[in-house]
KELO-572727 format. One line per 2 residues: number of its first residue (from 1); their letters; for each residue x, y, z of C-alpha. Coordinates in nm, 2 decimals, decimal comma, padded with zeros to 4 digits, always signed. Example, Ala and Ser with C-alpha at 12.3 -4.5 7.8 and 13.67 -1.06 7.14 Angstrom:
2
1) as) +01,23 -00,45 +00,78 | +01,37 -00,11 +00,71 $
//
This chain:
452
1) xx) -16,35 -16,29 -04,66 | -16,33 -16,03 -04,37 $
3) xx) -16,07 -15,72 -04,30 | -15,98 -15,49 -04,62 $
5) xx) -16,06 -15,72 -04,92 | -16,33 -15,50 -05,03 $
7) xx) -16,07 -15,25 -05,11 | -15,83 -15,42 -05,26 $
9) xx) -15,56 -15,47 -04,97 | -15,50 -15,09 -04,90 $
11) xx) -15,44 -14,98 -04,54 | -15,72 -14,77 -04,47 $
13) xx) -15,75 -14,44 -04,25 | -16,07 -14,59 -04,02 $
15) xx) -15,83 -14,96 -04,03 | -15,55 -14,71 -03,89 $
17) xx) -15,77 -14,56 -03,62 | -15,92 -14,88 -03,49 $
19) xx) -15,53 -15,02 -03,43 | -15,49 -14,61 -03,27 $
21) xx) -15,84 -14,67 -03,07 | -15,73 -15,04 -02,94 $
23) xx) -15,42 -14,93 -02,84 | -15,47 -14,60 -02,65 $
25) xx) -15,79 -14,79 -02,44 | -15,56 -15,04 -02,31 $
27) xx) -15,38 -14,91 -01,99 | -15,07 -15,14 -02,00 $
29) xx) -14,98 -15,07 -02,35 | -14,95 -14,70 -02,30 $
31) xx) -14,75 -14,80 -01,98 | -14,52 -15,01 -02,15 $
33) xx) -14,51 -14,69 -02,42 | -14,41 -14,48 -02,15 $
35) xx) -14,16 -14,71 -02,06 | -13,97 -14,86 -02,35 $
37) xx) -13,96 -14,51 -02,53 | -13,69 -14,49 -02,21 $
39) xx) -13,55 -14,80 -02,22 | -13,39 -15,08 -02,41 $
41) xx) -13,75 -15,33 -02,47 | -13,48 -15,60 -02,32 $
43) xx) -13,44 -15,43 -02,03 | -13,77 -15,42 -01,95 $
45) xx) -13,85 -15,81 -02,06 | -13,59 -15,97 -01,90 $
47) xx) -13,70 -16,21 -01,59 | -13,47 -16,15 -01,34 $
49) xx) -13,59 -16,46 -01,18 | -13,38 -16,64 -01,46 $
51) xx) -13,08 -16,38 -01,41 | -13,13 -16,47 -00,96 $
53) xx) -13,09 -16,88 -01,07 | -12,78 -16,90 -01,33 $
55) xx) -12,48 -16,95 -01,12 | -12,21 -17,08 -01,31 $
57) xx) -12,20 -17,39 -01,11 | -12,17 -17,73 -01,31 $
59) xx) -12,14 -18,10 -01,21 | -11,90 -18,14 -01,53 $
61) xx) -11,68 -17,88 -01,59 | -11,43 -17,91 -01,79 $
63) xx) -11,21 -17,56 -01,88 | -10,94 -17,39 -01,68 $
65) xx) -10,81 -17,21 -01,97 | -10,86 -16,82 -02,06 $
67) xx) -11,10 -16,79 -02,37 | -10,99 -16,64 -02,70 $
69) xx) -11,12 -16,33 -02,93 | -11,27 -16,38 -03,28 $
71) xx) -11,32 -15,96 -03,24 | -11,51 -15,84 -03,54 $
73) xx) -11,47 -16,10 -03,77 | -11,72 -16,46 -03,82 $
75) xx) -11,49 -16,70 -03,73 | -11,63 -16,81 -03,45 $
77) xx) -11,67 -17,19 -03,62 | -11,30 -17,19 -03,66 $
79) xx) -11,21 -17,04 -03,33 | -11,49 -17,36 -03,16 $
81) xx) -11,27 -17,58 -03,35 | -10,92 -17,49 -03,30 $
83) xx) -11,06 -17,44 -02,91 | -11,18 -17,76 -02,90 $
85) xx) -10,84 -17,95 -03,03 | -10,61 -17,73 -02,80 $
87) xx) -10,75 -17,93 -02,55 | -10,58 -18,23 -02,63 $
89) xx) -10,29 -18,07 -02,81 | -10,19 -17,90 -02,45 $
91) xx) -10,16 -18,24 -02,33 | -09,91 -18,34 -02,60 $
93) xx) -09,71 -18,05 -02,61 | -09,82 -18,04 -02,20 $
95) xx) -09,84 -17,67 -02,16 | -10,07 -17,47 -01,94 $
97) xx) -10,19 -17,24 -02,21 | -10,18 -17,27 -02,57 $
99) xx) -10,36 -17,11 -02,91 | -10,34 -17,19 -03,26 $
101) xx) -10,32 -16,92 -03,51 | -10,68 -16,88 -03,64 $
103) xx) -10,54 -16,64 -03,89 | -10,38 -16,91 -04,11 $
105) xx) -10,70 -17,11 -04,11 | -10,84 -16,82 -04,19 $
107) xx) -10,64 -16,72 -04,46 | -10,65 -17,09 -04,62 $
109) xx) -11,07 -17,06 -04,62 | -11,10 -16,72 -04,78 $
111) xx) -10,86 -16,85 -05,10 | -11,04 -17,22 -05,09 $
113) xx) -11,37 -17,08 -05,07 | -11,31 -16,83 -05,36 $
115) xx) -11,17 -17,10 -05,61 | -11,46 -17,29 -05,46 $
117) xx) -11,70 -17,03 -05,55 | -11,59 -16,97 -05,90 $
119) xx) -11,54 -17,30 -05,97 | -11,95 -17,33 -05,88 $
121) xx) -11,95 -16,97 -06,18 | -11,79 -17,21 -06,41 $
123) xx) -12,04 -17,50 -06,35 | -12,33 -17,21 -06,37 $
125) xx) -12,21 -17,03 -06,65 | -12,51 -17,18 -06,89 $
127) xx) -12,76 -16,99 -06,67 | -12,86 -16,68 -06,71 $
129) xx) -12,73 -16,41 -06,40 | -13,05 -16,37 -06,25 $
131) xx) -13,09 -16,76 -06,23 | -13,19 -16,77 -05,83 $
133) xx) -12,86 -17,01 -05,75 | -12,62 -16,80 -05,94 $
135) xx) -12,80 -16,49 -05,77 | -12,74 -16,64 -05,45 $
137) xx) -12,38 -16,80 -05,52 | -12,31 -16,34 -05,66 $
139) xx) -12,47 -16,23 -05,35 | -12,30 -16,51 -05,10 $
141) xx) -11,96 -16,40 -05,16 | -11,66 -16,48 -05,00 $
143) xx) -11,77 -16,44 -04,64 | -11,65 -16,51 -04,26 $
145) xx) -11,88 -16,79 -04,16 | -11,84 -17,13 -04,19 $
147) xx) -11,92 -17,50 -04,09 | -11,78 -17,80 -03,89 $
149) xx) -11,69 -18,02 -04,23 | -11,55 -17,71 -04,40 $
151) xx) -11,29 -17,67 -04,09 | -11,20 -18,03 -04,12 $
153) xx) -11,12 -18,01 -04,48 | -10,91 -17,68 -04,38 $
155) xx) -10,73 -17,85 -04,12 | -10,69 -18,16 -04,32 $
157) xx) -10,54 -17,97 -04,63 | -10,36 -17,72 -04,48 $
159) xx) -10,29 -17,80 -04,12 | -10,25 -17,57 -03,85 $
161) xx) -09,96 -17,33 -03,70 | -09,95 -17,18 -03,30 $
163) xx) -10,07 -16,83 -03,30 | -09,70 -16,70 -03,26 $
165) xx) -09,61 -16,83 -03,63 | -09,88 -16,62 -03,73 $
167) xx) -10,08 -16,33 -03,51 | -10,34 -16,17 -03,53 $
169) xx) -10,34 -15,87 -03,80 | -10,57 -15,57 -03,77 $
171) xx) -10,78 -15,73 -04,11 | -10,83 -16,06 -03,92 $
173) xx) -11,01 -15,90 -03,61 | -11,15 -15,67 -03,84 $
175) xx) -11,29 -15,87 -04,19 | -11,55 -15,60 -04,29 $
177) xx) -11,28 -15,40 -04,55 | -11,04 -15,71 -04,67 $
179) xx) -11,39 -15,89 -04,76 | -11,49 -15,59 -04,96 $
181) xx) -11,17 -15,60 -05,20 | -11,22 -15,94 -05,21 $
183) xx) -11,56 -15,97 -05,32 | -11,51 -15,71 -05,58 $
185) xx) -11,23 -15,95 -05,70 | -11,49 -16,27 -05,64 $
187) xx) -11,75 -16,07 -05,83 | -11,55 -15,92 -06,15 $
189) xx) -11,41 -16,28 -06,16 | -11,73 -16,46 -06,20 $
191) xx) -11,86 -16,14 -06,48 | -11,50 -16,23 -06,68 $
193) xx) -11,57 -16,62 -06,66 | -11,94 -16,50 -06,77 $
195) xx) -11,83 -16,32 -07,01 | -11,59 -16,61 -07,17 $
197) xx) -11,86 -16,86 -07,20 | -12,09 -16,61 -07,41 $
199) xx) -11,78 -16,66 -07,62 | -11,80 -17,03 -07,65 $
201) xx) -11,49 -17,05 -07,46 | -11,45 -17,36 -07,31 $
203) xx) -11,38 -17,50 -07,00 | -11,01 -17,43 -06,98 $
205) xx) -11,05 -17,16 -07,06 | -11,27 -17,06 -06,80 $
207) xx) -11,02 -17,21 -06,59 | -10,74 -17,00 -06,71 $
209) xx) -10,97 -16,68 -06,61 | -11,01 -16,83 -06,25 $
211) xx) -10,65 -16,84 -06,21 | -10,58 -16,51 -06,29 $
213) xx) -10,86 -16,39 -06,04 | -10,72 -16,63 -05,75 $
215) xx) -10,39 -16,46 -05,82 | -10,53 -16,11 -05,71 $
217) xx) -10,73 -16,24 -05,43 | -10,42 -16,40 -05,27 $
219) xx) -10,23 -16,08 -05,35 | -10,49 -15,88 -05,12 $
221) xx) -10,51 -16,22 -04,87 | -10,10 -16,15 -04,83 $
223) xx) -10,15 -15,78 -04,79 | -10,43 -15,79 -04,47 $
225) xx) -10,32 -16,11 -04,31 | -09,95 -16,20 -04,39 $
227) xx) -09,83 -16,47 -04,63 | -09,91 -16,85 -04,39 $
229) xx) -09,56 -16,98 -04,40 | -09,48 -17,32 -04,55 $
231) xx) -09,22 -17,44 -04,28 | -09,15 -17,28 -03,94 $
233) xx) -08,88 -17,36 -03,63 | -09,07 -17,43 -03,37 $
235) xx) -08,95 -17,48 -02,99 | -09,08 -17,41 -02,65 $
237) xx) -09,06 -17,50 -02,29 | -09,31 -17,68 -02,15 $
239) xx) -09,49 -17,64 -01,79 | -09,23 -17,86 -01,60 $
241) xx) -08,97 -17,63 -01,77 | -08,86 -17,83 -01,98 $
243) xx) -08,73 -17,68 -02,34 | -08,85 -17,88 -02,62 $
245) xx) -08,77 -17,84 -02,99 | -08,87 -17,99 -03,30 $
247) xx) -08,68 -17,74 -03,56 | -08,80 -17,67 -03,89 $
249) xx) -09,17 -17,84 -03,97 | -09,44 -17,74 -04,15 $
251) xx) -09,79 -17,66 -04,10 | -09,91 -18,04 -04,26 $
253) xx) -09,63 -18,20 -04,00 | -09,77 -18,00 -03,67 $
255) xx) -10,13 -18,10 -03,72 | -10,03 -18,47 -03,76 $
257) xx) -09,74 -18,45 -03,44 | -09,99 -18,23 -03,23 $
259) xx) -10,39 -18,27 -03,35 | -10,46 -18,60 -03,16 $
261) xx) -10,86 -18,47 -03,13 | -10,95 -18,75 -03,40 $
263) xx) -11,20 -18,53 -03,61 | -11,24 -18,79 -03,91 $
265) xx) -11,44 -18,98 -03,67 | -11,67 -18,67 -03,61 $
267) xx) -11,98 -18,65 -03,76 | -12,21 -18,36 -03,81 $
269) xx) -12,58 -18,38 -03,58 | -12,87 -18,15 -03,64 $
271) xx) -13,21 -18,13 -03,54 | -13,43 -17,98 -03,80 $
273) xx) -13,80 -18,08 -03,71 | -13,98 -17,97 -04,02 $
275) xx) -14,18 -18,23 -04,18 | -14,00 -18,20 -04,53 $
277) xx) -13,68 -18,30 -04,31 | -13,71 -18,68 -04,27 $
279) xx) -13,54 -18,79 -03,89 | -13,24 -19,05 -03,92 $
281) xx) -13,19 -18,93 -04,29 | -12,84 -18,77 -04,41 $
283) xx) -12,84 -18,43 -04,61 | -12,63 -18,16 -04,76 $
285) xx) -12,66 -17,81 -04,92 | -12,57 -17,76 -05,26 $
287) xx) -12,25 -17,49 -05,30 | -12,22 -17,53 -04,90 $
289) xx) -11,84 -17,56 -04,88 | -11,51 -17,38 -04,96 $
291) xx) -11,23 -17,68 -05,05 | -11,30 -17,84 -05,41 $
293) xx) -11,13 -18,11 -05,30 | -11,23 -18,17 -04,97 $
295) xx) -11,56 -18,39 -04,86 | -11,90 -18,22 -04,86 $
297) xx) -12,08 -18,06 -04,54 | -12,33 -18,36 -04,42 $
299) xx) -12,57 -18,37 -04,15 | -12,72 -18,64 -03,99 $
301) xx) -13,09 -18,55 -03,84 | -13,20 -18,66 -03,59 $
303) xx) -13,38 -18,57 -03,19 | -13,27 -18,29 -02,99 $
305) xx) -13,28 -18,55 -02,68 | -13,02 -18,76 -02,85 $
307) xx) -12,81 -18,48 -02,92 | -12,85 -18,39 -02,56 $
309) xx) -12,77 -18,73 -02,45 | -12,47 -18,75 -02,66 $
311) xx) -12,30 -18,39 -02,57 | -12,39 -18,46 -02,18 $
313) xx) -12,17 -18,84 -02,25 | -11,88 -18,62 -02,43 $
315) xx) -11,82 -18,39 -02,16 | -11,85 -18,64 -01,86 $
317) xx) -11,62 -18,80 -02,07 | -11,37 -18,51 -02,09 $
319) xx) -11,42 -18,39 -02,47 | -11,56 -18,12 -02,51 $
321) xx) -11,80 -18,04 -02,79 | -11,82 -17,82 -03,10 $
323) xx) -12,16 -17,67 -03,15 | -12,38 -17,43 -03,37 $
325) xx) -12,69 -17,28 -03,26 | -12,93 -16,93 -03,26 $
327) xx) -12,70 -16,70 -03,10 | -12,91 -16,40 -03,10 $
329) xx) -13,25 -16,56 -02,97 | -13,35 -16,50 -02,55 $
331) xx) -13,00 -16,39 -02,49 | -12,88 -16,15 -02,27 $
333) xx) -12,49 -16,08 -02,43 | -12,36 -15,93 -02,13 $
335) xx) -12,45 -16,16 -01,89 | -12,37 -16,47 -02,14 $
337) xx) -12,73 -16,64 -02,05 | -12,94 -16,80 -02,29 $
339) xx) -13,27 -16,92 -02,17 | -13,60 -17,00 -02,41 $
341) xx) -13,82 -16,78 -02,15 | -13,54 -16,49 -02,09 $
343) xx) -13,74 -16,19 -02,25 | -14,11 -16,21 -02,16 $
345) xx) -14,20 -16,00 -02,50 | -14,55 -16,14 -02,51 $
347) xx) -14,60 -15,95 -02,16 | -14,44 -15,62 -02,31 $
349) xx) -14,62 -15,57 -02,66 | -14,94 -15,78 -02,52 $
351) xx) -14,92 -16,03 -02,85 | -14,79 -16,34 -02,89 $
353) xx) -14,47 -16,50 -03,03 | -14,55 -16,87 -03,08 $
355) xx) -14,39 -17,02 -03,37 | -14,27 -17,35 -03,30 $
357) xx) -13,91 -17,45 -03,40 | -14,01 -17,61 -03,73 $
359) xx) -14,23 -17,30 -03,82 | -13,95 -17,08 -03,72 $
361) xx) -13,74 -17,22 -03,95 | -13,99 -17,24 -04,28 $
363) xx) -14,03 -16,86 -04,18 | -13,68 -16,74 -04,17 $
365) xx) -13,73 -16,65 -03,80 | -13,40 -16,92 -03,68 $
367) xx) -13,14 -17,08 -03,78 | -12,81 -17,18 -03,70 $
369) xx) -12,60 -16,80 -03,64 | -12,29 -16,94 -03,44 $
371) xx) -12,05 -17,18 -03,31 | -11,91 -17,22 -02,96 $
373) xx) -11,80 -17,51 -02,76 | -11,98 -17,69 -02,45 $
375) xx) -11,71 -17,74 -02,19 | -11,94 -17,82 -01,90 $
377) xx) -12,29 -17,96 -01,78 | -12,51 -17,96 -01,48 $
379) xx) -12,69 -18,30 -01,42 | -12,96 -18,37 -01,24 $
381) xx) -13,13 -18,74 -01,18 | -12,91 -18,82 -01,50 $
383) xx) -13,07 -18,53 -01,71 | -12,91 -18,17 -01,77 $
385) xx) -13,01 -17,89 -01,64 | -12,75 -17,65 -01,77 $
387) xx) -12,47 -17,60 -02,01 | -12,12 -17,42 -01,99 $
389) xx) -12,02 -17,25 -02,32 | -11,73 -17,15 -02,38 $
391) xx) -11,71 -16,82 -02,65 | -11,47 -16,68 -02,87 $
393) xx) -11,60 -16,32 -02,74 | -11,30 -16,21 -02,49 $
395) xx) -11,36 -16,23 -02,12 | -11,56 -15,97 -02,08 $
397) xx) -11,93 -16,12 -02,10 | -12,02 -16,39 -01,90 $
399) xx) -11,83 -16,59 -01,64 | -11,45 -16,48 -01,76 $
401) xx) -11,61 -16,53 -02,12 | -11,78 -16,88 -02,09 $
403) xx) -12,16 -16,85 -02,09 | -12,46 -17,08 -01,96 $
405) xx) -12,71 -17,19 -02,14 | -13,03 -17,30 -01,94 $
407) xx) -13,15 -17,65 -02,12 | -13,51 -17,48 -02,22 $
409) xx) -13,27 -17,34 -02,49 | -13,08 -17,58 -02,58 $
411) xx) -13,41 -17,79 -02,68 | -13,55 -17,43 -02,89 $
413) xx) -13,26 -17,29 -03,04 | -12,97 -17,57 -03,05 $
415) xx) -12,90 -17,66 -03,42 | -12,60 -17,89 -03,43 $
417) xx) -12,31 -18,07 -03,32 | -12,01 -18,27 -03,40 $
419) xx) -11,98 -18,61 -03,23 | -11,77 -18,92 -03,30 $
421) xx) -12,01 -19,15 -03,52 | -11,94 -19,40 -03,32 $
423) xx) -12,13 -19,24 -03,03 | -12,49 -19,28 -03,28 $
425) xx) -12,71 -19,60 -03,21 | -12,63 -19,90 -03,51 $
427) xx) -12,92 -19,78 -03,67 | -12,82 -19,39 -03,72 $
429) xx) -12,48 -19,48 -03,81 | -12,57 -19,73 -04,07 $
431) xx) -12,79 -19,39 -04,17 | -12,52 -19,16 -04,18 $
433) xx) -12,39 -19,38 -04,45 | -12,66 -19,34 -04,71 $
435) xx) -12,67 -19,14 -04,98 | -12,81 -18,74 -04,86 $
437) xx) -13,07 -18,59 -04,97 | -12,95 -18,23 -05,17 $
439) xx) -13,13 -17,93 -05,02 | -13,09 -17,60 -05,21 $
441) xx) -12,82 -17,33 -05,14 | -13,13 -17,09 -05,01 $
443) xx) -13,24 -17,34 -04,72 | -13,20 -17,26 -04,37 $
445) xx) -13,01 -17,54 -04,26 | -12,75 -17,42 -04,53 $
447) xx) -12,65 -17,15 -04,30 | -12,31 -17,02 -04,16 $
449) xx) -12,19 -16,99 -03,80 | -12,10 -16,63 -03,84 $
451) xx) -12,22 -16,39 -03,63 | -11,98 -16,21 -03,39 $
//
């Protein structure tokens, strides 16, 4: 063995001066010292040669509506999925603008996924708390993010409501305070339930507990977001100025009259190209989910090309496409542009950054952080070139809010998307109906589209 084994693994003073030496004899290092001690290191990375070429012109384009505004909260997975059926709902109700209200969905998830949670503190409650999956259900919590199945089995359950019947509060633009009250709730729940079973209560028991925690955490739910109504009156006039009115319906009824999007066709794509992630197989995440009742998040994996091929045929087709991918990776946020070669960071800190997708996700270095919609794509010779995105950011970044995303990253740091399984070759949708393969609730691909 070579380096520092001969003393044990310490950092040494001469180890520390050889880095010092290597560093201060190289000319463009202390250059780029000079430099990014000044400036943002993305500043000084970006390739403006990308920035010259990413004109928000598309060959498919599909949006003339104004984006929405998650604010600070992780909902963008719920905002890409109300987006994407308003798109056919304006049809139907054949208005020029429209919004559901992202705050009843939301408020349905946060109480789902904490009886969803605890129920998982019942099922664990023969394991000791430092077990690594009731560690991880504790430290989890009763967060923002979310996944394409777990929508479905909100919208399914609960329906949906127009953002009139219920706004915006300042707690659903802003999670970070209503999430702390609730995990404190989440968290002393799961210790009471705990606590029960060293007992020997039983499972009623532990049941009984979990209701009386549910009842606080819809107490605080009311408080920050408003109670979701159970019926509202609901008229409007449409844009031939016509007044239309349905009268009392509830939230169940409106999803039925006015959801035509047929989202129990949709199935859930991913590319995940490590090697213990068997193509054309079907998998899930244990604890991934927030309805009890409602059908487990499963993903069908397969190639990024087919993926491609499949959200290019959506969008000439019209539809756009829910997706979840790296946010944070070779973007420049203001300007709305991914692109895999963006930041030239090799060139700044002279080392390299080569992980490969798989490696990148074995190391903890990607995974899916967010959820958007594709509304548009450039073609070329029959293969894209570019993507339109549309964001739940405001319309501040970007083009009016919608983004581009350059196809190199689309191939590094696209995750997943939901497509109608009828739009898979025979083979992958007599796949998609075999049994999946259970990952843990630590693996990467369990992630949540979340980041704001």
């Amino acid at each position: 063995m070579t380096g520092n084994s001969s003393n044990g693994g310490a950092l040494t003073a001469g180890q520390v001066a050889e880095f010092d030496e290597r560093f201060r004899s190289d000319p463009k290092s202390n250059l780029m010292q000079n430099v990014v001690t000044r400036r943002d290191v993305n500043e000084v990375a970006l390739d403006h040669s990308i920035v010259r070429e990413a004109e928000h012109t598309f060959s498919t384009r599909l949006d003339d509506w104004s984006v929405t505004n998650q604010a600070r909260s992780g909902r963008c997975w719920m905002f890409a999925g109300l987006n994407m059926f308003r798109v056919d709902s304006k049809g139907v109700l054949n208005v020029k603008e429209f919004e559901f209200s992202q705050n009843y969905v939301m408020f349905w998830d946060k109480l789902e996924r904490a009886n969803f949670l605890l129920e998982a503190i019942v099922e664990t409650a023969d394991r000791p708390v430092d077990d690594r999956t009731v560690a991880w259900l504790l430290s989890r919590g009763v967060e923002d993010g979310g996944q394409w199945d777990m929508f479905v089995n909100l919208v399914r359950k609960h329906g949906v409501v127009p953002k009139s019947v219920m706004p915006e509060t300042e707690s659903s633009s802003n999670t970070m305070r209503m999430n702390a009250m609730l995990n404190y709730q989440y968290r002393q729940g799961a210790k009471r339930i705990r606590d029960l079973y060293a007992t020997e209560a039983g499972v009623d028991e532990l049941r009984d507990c979990k209701q009386g925690c549910l009842n606080a955490i819809y107490q605080i739910l009311s408080i920050h977001l408003g109670t979701p109504p159970t019926q509202f009156y609901w008229q409007w006039r449409d844009r031939d100025n016509e007044f239309r009115r349905d009268g009392e319906i509830t939230p169940q009824e409106f999803a039925e009259r006015y959801v035509t999007t047929p989202m129990e066709e949709y199935v859930c794509l991913v590319h995940d190209p490590r090697e213990s992630s068997p193509e054309g197989r079907t998998f899930t995440i244990q604890y991934l989910g927030n309805v009890v009742d409602g059908g487990a998040v499963k993903y069908l994996n397969v190639d990024i090309e087919l993926i491609k091929s499949i959200a290019q045929r959506l969008l000439e087709e019209g539809k756009p496409v829910w997706m979840g991918c790296d946010t944070g990776k070779q973007m420049d946020r203001d300007k709305g542009l991914w692109d895999a070669e963006l930041f030239d960071y090799a060139g700044v800190y002279g080392t390299d950054f080569s992980l490969d997708k798989a490696a990148r996700l074995e190391y903890q270095q990607t995974r899916m952080t967010h959820a958007m919609l594709f509304t548009g794509v450039d073609v070329v010779d029959g293969k894209p070139r570019r993507w339109r995105v549309e964001n739940s950011w405001d319309d501040k970044v970007g083009d009016k809010g919608f983004c581009l995303m350059n196809d190199s990253s689309f191939a590094e740091y696209m995750f997943e998307i939901a497509a109608p399984k009828s739009y898979l070759p025979q083979e992958l949708q007599d796949a998609w109906d075999q049994a999946p393969i259970e990952l843990p609730p630590w693996d990467p691909m369990g992630s949540l589209a979340v980041d704001g």
